[in-house]
N, C-alpha and C positions, 0 to 999 in steps of 0.2 A: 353270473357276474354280479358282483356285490354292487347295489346301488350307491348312490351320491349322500345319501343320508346316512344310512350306514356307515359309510367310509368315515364318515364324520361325525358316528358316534363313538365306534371304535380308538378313533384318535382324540377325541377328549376323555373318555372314561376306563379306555381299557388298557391300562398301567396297575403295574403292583404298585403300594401306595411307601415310598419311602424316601426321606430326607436328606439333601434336598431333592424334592418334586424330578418329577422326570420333566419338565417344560425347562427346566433351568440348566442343564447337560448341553455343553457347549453343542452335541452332534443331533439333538433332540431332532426327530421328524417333524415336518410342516405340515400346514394344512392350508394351501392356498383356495384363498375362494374370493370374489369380488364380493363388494358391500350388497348390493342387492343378491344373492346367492346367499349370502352369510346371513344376512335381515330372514329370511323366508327358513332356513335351517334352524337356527335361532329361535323361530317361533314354532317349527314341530319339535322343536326339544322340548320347547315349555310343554306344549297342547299334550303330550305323549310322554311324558317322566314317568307318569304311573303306573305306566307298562314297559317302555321303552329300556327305564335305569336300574327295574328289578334285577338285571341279569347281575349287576352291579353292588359290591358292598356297601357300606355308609361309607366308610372311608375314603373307597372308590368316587365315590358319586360326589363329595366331598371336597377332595383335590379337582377334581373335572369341574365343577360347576366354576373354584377358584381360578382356574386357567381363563375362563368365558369371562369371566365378570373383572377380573381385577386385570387395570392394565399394566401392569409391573410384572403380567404372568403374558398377556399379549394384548395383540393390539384391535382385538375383536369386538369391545365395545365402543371401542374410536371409527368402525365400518360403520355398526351401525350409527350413530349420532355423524357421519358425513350428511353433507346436503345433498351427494348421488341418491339418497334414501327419500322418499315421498313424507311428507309429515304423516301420511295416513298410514303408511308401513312402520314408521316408530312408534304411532299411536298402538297399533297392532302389536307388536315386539312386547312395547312396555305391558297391556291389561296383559298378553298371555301369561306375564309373572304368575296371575293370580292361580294360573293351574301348577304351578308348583310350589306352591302354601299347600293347596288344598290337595294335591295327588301325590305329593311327593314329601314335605316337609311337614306336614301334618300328621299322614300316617308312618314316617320313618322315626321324628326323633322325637327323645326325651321328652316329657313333659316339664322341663326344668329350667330354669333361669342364668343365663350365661353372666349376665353382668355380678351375679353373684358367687359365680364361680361353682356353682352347682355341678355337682358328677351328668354327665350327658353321653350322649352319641356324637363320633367326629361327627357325623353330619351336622349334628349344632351348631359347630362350626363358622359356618357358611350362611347357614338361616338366620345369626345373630350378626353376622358381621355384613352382610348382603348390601344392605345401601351403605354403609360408611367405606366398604371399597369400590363402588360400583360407582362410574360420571353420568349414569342415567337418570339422576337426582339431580343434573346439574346444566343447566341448561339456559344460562345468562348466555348472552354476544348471537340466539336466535330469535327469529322472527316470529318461530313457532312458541317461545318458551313458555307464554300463558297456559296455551293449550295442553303441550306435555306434561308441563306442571297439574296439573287436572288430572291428566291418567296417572300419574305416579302415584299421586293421593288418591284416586280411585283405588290403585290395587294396595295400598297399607291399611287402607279405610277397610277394603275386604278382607284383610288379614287379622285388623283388630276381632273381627266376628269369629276367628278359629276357636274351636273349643282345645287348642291344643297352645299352654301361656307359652310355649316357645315362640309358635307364631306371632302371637303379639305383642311379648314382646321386641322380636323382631321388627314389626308393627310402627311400635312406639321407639323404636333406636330408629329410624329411617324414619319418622315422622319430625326428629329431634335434627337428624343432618341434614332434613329439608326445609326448616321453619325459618331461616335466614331469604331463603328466595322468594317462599310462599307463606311467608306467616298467614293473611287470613286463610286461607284455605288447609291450613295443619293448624289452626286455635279452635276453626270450626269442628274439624273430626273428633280433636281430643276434649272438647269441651262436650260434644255428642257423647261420646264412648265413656267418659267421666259421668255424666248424666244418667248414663242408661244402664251404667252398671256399677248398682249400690254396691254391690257384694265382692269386690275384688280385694285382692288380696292388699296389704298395707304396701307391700316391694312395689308390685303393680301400679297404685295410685299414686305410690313416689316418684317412680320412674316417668311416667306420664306426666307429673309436673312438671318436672325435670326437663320432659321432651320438649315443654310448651316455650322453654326458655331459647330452646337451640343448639345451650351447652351441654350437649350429653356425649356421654364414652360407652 
């Protein structure tokens, strides 16, 4: 009997990849699951990408993560950001990102720069557009929003460190749509990362000022 996780990776990732998305077909399959259910799935997806979404193409894994994150695709990052969710279980949610920079978007895509329009992997996709669709950046009208705001910038802060510049900058575009709620804490990373690494590329260094502003695409 197929497990509970399972069922629910099947149904995020395992679709042929074609336009438009299979999420958008008026008769698409659901995937019912309550906020707490969904929060706990949510973070063995992250913990487990790097074995879990092998079975899965770039494209595959591409469109799936899009469904999860964008809510235009569903309504699964609005469970977990409910107040049924514990501040401790969206602190949990949000750092597991870091395991998919580092197991999954790391060693799958391109080494390339999306803002530049550079040739890539679909999976690039997703890695460069990740916080600018995602409300997990966004977190005015809670009580918690200091603190989340601290894990979000923990896990972009760990993403500047990938040796792979897709990462970062993914990194730096999600530092850039979060410096409106948390400027000092997105002036401190990038003023860090700016410091610490003479040798980056000119794109890199501009984009990162860029970020410090808030205005970034």
């Amino acid at each position: 009997m197929i497990d509970r996780y399972q069922e629910w990776i099947n149904h995020v990732f395992n679709h042929p990849v074609h336009d438009p998305q299979w999420y958008f077909d008026v008769d698409a399959p659901k995937f019912e699951v309550s906020d707490i259910e969904f929060t706990s799935l949510f973070i063995k997806t992250m913990d487990r990408c790097g074995i879990d979404l092998l079975q899965f193409d770039d494209a595959q894994v591409n469109q799936g993560l899009w469904y999860i994150f964008l809510n235009a695709c569903s309504d699964y990052m609005f469970q977990l950001k409910s107040v049924s969710v514990p501040r401790e279980d969206k602190a949990r949610a949000i750092v597991a990102i870091k395991h998919l920079y580092s197991d999954c978007f790391e060693k799958r895509c391109t080494p390339t720069l999306s803002h530049l329009d550079e040739p890539s992997s679909p999976l690039n996709d997703i890695c460069y557009m990740l916080w600018d669709i995602t409300p997990l950046n966004y977190w005015e009208g809670s009580d918690d929003k200091e603190f989340l705001y601290e894990q979000v910038v923990e896990v972009l802060a760990f993403a500047l460190k990938s040796p792979n510049i897709a990462c970062v900058e993914s990194a730096l575009h999600g530092l850039g749509h979060t410096q409106m709620e948390a400027p000092k804490l997105v002036e401190q990373v990038l003023d860090e990362f700016l410091g610490e690494n003479k040798l980056l590329s000119e794109d890199l260094v501009s984009y990162a000022e860029i970020a410090k502003t808030g205005y970034i695409m």
